[in-house]
C-alpha positions as CSV (number, residue, x, y, z in Angstrom):
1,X,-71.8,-32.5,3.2
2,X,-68.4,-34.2,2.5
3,X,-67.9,-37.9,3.0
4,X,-66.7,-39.6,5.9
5,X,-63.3,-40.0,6.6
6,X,-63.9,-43.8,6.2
7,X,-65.6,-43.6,3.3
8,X,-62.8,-41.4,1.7
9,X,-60.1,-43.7,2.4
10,X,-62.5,-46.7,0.6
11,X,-62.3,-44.2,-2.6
12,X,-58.4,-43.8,-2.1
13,X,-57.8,-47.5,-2.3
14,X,-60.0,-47.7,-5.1
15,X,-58.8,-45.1,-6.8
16,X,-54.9,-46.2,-6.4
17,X,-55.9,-50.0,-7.5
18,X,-57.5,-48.6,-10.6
19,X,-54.8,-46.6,-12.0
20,X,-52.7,-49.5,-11.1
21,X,-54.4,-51.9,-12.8
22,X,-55.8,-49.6,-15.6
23,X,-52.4,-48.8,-16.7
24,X,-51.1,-52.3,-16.6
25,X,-53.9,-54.1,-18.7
26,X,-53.9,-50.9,-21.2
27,X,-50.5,-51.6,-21.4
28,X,-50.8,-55.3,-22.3
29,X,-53.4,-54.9,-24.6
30,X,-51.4,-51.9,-26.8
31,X,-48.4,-54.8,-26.4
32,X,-50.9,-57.2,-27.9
33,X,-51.6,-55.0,-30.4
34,X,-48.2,-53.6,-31.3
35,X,-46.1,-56.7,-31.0
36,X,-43.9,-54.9,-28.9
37,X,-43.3,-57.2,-26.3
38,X,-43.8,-55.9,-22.8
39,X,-42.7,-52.1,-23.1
40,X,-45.8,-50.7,-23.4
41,X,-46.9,-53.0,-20.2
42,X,-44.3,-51.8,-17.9
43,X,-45.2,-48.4,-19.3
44,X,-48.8,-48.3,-18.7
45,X,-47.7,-50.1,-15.4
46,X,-45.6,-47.1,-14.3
47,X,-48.0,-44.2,-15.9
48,X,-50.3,-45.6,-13.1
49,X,-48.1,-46.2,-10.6
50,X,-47.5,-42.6,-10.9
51,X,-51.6,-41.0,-11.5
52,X,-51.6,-43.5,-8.7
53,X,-48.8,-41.5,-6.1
54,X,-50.0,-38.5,-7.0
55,X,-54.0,-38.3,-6.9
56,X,-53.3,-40.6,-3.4
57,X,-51.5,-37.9,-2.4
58,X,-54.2,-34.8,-3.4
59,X,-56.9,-37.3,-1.7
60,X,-55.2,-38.1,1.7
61,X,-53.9,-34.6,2.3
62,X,-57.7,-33.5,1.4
63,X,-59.2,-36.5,4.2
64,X,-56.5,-35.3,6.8
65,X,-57.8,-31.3,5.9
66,X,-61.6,-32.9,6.8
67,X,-60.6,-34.2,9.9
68,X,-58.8,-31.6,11.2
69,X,-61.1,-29.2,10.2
70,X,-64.1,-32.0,12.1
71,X,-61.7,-31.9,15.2
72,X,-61.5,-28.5,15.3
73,X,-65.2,-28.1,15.0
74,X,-66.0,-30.6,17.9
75,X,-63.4,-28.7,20.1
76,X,-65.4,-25.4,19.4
77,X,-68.7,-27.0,20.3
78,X,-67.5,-28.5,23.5
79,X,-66.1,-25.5,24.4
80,X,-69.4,-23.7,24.1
């Protein structure tokens, strides 16, 4: 049984602020490291910004394939 659609779009938001966020502080923390001023944060920053974009993307096209597969399921039973 797959999720709600709801409950999908709670994991899409989480998802998108943890790669966001994930990126950034790794970033920060190899800059801490490295003593290399803030490259490595604004490249951790946009190494999530893009796992970010583009597992958003897989996830909402795979909600909006679950609801139009649910509204086509509901049109089939009504029409029964």
């Amino acid at each position: 049984m797959r999720l709600t659609p709801a409950v999908q779009l709670l994991g899409l938001g989480s998802y998108v602020a943890v790669c966001i966020a994930g990126g950034t502080v790794g970033g920060y923390f190899l800059d801490k490291a490295f003593d290399t001023g803030k490259i490595l944060t604004l490249s951790g920053l946009a190494l999530g910004l893009l796992a970010a974009f583009y597992g958003g993307y897989r996830m909402l096209m795979d909600t909006i394939a679950d609801i139009q597969r649910w509204n086509d399921d509901a049109a089939k039973k009504k029409q029964s």
